[in-house]
MARBA-984317 format. One record per residue (C-alpha): residue in three letters; x, y, z. Coordinates in Angstrom, 3 decimals, decimal comma. Example, Ala and Ser with C-alpha at 12.3 -4.5 7.8 and 13.67 -1.06 7.14 Angstrom:
BEGIN
NODE resn        x        y        z
NODE  ALA   12,300   -4,500    7,800
NODE  SER   13,670   -1,060    7,140
//
This chain:
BEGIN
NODE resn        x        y        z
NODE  UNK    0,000    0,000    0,000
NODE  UNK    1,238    3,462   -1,046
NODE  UNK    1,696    5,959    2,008
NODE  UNK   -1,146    8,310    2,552
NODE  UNK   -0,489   11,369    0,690
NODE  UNK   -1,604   14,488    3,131
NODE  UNK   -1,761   18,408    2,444
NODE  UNK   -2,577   20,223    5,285
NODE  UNK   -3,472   24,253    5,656
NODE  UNK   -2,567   26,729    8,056
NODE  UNK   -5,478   28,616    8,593
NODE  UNK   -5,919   31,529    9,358
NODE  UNK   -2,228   32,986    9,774
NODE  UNK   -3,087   35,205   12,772
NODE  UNK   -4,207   32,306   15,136
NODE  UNK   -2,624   29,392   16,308
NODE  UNK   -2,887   27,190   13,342
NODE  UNK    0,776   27,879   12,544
NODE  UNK    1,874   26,676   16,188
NODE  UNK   -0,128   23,446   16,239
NODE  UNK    0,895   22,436   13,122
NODE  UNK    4,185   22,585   13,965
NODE  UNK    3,987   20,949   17,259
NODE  UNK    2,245   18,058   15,903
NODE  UNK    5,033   17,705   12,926
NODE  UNK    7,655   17,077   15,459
NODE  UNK    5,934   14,726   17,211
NODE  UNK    5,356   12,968   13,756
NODE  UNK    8,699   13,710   12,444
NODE  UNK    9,342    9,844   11,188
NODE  UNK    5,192    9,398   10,266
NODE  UNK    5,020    6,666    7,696
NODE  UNK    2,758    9,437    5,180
NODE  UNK    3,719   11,928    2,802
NODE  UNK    3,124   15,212    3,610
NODE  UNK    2,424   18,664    2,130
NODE  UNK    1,496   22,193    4,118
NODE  UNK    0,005   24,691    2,155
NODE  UNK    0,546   28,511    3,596
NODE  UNK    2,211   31,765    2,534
NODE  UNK    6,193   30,723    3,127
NODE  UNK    6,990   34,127    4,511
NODE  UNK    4,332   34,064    6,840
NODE  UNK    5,601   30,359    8,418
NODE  UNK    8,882   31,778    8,512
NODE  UNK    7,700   34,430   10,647
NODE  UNK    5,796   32,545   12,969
NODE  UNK    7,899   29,984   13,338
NODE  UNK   11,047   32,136   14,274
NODE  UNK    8,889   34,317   16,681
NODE  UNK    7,978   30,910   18,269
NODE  UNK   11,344   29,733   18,624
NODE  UNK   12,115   32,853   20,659
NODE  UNK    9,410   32,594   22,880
NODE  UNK    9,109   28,917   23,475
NODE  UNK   11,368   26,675   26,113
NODE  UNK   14,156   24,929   23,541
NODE  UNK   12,847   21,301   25,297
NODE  UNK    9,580   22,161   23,290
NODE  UNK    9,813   20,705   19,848
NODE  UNK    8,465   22,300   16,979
NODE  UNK    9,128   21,335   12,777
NODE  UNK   11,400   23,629   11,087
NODE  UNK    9,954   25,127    8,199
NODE  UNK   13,411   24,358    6,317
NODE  UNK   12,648   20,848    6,810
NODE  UNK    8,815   20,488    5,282
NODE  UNK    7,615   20,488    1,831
NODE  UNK    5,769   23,461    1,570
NODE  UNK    3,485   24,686   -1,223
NODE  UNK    4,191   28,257   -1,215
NODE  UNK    0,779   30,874   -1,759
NODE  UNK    1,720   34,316   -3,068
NODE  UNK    0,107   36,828   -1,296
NODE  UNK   -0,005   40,874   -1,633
NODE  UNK    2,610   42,204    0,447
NODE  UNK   -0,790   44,223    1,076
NODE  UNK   -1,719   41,225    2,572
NODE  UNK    1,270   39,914    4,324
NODE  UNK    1,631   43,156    5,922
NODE  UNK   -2,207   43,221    7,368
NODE  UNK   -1,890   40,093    9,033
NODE  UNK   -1,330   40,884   12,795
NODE  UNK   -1,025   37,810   15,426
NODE  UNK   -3,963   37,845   17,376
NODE  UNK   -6,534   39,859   15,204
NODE  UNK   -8,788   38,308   12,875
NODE  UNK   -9,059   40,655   10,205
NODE  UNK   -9,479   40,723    6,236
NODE  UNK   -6,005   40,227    5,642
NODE  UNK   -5,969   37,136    7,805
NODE  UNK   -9,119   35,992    6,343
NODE  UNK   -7,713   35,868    2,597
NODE  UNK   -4,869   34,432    3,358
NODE  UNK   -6,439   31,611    5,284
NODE  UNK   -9,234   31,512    2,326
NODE  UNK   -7,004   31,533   -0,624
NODE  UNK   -4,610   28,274    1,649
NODE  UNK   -7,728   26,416    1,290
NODE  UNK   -8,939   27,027   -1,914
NODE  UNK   -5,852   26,115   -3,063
NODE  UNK   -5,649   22,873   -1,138
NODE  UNK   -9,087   22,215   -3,071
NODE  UNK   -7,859   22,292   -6,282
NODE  UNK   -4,556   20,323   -5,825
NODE  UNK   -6,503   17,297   -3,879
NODE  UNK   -9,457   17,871   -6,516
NODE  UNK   -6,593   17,253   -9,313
NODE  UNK   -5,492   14,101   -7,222
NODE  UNK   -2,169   15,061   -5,846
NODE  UNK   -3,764   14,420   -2,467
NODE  UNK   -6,358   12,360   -0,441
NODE  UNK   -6,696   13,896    2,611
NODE  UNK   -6,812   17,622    3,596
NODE  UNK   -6,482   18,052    7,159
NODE  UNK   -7,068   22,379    7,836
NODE  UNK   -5,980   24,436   10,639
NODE  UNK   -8,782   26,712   12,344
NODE  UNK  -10,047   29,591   10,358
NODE  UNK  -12,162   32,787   11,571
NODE  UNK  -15,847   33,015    9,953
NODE  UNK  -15,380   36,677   10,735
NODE  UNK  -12,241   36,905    8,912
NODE  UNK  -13,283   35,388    6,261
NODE  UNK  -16,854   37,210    5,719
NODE  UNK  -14,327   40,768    6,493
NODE  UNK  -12,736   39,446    3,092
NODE  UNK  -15,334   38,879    1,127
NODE  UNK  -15,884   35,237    1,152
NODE  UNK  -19,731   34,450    2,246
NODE  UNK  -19,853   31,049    3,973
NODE  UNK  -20,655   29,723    7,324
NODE  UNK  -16,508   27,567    7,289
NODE  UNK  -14,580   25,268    5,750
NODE  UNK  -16,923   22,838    5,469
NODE  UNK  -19,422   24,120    3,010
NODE  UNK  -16,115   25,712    0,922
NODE  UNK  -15,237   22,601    0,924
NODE  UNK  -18,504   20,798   -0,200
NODE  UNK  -19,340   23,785   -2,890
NODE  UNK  -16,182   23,192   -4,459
NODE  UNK  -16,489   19,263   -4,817
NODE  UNK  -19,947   19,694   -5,780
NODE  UNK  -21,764   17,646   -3,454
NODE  UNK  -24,439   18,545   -1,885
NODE  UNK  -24,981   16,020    0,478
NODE  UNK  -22,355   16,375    3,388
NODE  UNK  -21,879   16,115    7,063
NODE  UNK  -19,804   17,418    9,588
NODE  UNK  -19,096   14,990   12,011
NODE  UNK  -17,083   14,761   15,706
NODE  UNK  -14,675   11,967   16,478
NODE  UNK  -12,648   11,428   19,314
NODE  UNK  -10,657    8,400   21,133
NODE  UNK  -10,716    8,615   24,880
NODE  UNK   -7,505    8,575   27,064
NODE  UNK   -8,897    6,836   29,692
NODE  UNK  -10,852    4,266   28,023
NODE  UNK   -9,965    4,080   24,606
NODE  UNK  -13,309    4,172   23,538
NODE  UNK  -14,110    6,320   20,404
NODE  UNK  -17,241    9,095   20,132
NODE  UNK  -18,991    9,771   16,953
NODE  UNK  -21,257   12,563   16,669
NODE  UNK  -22,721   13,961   13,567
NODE  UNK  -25,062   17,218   13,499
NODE  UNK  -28,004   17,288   11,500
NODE  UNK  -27,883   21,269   11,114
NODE  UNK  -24,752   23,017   11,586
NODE  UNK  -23,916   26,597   11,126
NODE  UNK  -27,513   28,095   11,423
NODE  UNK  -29,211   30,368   14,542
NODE  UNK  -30,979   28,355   17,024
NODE  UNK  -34,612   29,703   15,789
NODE  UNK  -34,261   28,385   12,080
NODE  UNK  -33,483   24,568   13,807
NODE  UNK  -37,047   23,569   13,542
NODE  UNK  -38,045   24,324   10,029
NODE  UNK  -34,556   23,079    8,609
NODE  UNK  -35,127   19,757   10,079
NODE  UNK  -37,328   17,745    7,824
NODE  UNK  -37,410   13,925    7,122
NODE  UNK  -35,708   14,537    4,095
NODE  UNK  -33,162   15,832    5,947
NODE  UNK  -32,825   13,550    8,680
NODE  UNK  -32,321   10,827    6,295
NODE  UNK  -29,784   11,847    4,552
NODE  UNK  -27,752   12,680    7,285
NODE  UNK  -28,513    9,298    8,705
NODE  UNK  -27,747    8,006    5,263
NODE  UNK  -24,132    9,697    5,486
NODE  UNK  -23,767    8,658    9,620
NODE  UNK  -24,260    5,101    8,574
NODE  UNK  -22,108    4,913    5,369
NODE  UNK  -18,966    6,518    7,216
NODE  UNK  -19,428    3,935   10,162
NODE  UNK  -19,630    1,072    7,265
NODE  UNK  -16,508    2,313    5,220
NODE  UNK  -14,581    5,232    7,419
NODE  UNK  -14,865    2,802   10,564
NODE  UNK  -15,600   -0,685    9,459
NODE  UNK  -18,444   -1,666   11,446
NODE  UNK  -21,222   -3,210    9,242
NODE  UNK  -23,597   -2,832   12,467
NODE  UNK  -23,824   -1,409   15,512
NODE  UNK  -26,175    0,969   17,429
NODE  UNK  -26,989    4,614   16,613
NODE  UNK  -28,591    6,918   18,808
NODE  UNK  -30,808    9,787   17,837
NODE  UNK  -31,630   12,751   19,378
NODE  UNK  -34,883   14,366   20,073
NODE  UNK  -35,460   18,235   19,205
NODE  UNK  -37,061   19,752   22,688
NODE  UNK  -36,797   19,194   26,251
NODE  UNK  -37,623   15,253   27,381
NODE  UNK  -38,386   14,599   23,005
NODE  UNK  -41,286   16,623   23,774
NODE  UNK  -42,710   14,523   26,524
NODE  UNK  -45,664   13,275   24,096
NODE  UNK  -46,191   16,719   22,690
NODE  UNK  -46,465   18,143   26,267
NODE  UNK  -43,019   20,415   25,528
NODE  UNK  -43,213   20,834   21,608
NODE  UNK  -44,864   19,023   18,645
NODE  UNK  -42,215   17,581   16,232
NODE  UNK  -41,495   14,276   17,728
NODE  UNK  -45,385   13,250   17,969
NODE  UNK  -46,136   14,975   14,680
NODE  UNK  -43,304   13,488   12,384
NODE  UNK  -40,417   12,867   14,169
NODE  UNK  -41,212    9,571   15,579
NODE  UNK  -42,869    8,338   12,665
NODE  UNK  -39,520    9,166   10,350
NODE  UNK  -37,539    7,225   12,872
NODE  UNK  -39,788    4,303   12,855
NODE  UNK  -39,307    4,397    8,617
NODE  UNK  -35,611    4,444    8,894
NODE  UNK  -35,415    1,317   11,356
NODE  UNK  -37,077   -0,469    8,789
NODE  UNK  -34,613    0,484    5,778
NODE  UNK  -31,186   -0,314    8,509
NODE  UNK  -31,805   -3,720    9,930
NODE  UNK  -28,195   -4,114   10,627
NODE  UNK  -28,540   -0,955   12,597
NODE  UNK  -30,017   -0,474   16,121
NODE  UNK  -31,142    3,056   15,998
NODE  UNK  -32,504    4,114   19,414
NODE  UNK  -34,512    6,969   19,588
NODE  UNK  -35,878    9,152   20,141
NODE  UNK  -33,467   10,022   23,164
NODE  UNK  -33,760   12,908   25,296
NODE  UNK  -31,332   15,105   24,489
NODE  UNK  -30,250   16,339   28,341
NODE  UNK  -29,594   12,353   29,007
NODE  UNK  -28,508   11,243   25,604
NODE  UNK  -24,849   12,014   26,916
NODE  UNK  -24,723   10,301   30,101
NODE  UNK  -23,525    6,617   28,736
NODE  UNK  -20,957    8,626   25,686
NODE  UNK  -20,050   10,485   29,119
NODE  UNK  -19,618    6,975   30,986
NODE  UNK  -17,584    5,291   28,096
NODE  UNK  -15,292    8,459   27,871
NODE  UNK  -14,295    8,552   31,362
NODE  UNK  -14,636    5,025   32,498
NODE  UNK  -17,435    5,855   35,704
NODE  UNK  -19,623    2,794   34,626
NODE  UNK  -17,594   -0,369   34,079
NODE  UNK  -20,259   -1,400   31,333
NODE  UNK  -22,069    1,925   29,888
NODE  UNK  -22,994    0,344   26,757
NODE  UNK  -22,947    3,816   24,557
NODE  UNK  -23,705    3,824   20,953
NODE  UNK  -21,675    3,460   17,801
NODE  UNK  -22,799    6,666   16,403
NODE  UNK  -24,458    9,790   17,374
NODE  UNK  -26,743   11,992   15,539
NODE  UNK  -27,275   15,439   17,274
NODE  UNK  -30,001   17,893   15,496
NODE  UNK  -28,470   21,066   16,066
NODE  UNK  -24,768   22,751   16,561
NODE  UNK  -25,032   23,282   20,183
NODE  UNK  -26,634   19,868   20,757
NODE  UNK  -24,082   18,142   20,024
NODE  UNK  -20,780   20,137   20,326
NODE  UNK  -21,630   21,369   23,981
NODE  UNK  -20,740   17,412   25,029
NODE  UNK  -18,490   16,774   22,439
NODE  UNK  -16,136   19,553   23,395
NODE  UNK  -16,668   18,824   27,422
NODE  UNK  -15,800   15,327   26,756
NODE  UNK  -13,067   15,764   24,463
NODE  UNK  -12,110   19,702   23,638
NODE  UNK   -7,866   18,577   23,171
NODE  UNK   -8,648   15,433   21,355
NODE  UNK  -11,888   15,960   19,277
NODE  UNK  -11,109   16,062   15,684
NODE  UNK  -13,566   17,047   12,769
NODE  UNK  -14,535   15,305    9,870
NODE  UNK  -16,169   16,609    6,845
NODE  UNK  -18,644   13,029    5,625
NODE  UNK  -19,799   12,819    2,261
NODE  UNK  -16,517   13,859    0,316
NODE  UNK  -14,608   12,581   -2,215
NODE  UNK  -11,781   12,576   -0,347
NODE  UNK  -10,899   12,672    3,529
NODE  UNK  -11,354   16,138    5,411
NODE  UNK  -10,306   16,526    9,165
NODE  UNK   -9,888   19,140   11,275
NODE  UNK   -8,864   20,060   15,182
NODE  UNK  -11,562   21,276   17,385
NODE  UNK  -11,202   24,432   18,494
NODE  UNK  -10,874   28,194   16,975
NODE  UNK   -8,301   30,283   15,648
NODE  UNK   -7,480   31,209   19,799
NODE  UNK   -6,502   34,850   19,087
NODE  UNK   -6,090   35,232   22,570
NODE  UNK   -3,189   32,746   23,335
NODE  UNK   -1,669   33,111   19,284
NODE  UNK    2,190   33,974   19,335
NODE  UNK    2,273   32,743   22,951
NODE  UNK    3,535   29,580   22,271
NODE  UNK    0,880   28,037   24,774
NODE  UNK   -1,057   26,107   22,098
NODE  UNK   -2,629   22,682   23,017
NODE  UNK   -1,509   20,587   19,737
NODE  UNK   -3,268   17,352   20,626
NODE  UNK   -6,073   17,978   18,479
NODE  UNK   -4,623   19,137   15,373
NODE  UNK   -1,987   15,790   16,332
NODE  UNK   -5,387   13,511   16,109
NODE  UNK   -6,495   15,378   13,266
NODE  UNK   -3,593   14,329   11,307
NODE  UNK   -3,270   10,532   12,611
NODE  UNK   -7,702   10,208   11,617
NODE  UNK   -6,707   11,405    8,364
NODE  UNK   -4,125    8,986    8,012
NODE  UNK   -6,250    6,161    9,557
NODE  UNK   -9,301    6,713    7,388
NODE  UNK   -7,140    7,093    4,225
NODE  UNK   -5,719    3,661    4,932
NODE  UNK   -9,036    2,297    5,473
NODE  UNK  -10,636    3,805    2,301
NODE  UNK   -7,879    1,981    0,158
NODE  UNK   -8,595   -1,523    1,779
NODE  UNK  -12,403   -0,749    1,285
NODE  UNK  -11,751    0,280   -2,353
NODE  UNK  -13,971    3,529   -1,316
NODE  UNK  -13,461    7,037   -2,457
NODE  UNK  -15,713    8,656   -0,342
NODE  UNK  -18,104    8,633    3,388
//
């Protein structure tokens, strides 16, 4: 089997992306993958000397010198706007055109993963470029339009792994209950159960499924969409996944306890799902990132090649500090490794 071939982006080049990259290179210095970053060359310099100077010389960072490095002109317009620590539109092109870039390369087949550094939505929108992240750049670009972004982490105390895909994403908390539709529902379903097949090699297993309001709406007591579709949907989809236990609809304040159990090791049998499909951003990501904020990674489901990503933000506050936590972007990198192996030996090209 030929070695993973990787690009990975910096981000946006005022926030930490720089840092964690680099920390997790030198931890990975003799990975058995090939590997290409994709940033403005200038820029890495930069950081990467400013880093040097403020970090202990036991902490390990790559050296620029040593990477293979796609280098992305940029104005010196540009270059000069960037400041560490503020998101601006200077940062945001620069961290748009890294991706875009990385697009069209992987696209072209140079690459099958792309594993991206944290970007600012502000930044982004201050430079002109209209969309909610990465993700849907991402999905626009490859022209699909049925996608998922989906939450993975392995525990350190357990081992055990957490799934968690959202069924809306980037969208205000009043607009959750007319975007969810069965149509919808199924198709990220559809996409949840085709990634655990090929991404994670389990041809069954058990799914749980969140309810919208408080206690699934306690019969229609504490709102209406369970009783008046959701249920119904849910009994449909049991029928088309045999292999699949899909249990549902859970309440969403108690859906967490046994993921919480397996994570942490309280319950020496907690018998959590395979999968988990959250309906809305904060759903979801509120116990993903309690659980797992260092070592959650996410994954972009439903593209022709592999997309992963840390967890967290662009951390203005800490960038140029040389404080950054590095796990996740670290299990970022080793997921997109893992699931690029696994694709190959499943003959798939896509979640």
């Amino acid at each position: 089997m030929s070695k993973p071939r990787l690009v990975i982006t910096l981000g946006d080049p005022a926030g930490i992306g720089t840092e964690v990259v680099l920390k997790a290179l030198a931890d990975r210095s003799a990975a058995d993958f090939d590997l290409t970053i994709i940033g403005n060359l200038e820029l890495l310099n930069d950081r990467y000397q400013h880093l040097r100077q403020q970090m202990p010389a036991q902490i390990e960072l790559a050296n620029p010198a040593d990477l293979n490095i796609i280098d992305v002109p940029l104005s010196q317009e540009i270059r000069d706007g960037v400041k560490v620590g503020q998101g601006n539109a200077a940062s945001g092109a620069a961290g748009f055109a890294y991706l875009d870039l990385a697009i069209d390369r992987t696209l072209a087949g140079e690459f099958e993963a792309i594993v991206t550094a944290p970007i600012a939505k502000s930044a982004w929108l201050a430079a002109g470029h209209h969309f909610p992240g990465q993700t849907e750049l991402l999905a626009l670009k490859a022209k699909v339009d049925r996608f998922g972004m989906m939450f993975v982490g392995v525990s350190p105390h357990t081992g055990w792994t957490l799934r968690a895909l959202l069924a809306t994403t980037h969208i205000p908390v009043s607009a959750v209950s007319q975007a969810l539709t069965p149509e919808l529902l199924s198709l990220k379903l559809g996409l949840l159960v085709e990634c655990l097949r090929i991404d994670f090699g389990l041809k069954s297993g058990t799914i749980a499924i969140a309810g919208l309001n408080p206690h699934s709406g306690e019969g229609g007591q504490l709102g209406l969409e369970e009783v008046e579709w959701m249920d119904r949907w849910l009994e449909g989809e049991r029928a088309a996944y045999p292999e699949y236990r899909l249990v549902g609809l859970l309440p969403p304040d108690t859906m967490w306890v046994k993921p919480g159990q397996a994570w942490f090791g309280t319950h020496p049998q907690p018998q959590a799902a395979d999968g988990y499909l959250a309906l809305y951003h904060d759903q979801g990501l509120i116990p993903v990132k309690l659980m797992a904020f260092d070592r959650a990674i996410n994954t972009t489901i439903g593209l022709p090649f592999v997309r992963t990503s840390p967890d967290h933000g662009t951390a203005f506050d800490i960038a140029g500090l040389g404080v950054a936590d590095a796990r996740s972007m670290g299990a970022a990198i080793d997921l997109a490794v893992e699931l690029v192996e696994r694709r190959s030996l499943n003959g798939a090209g896509s979640g």
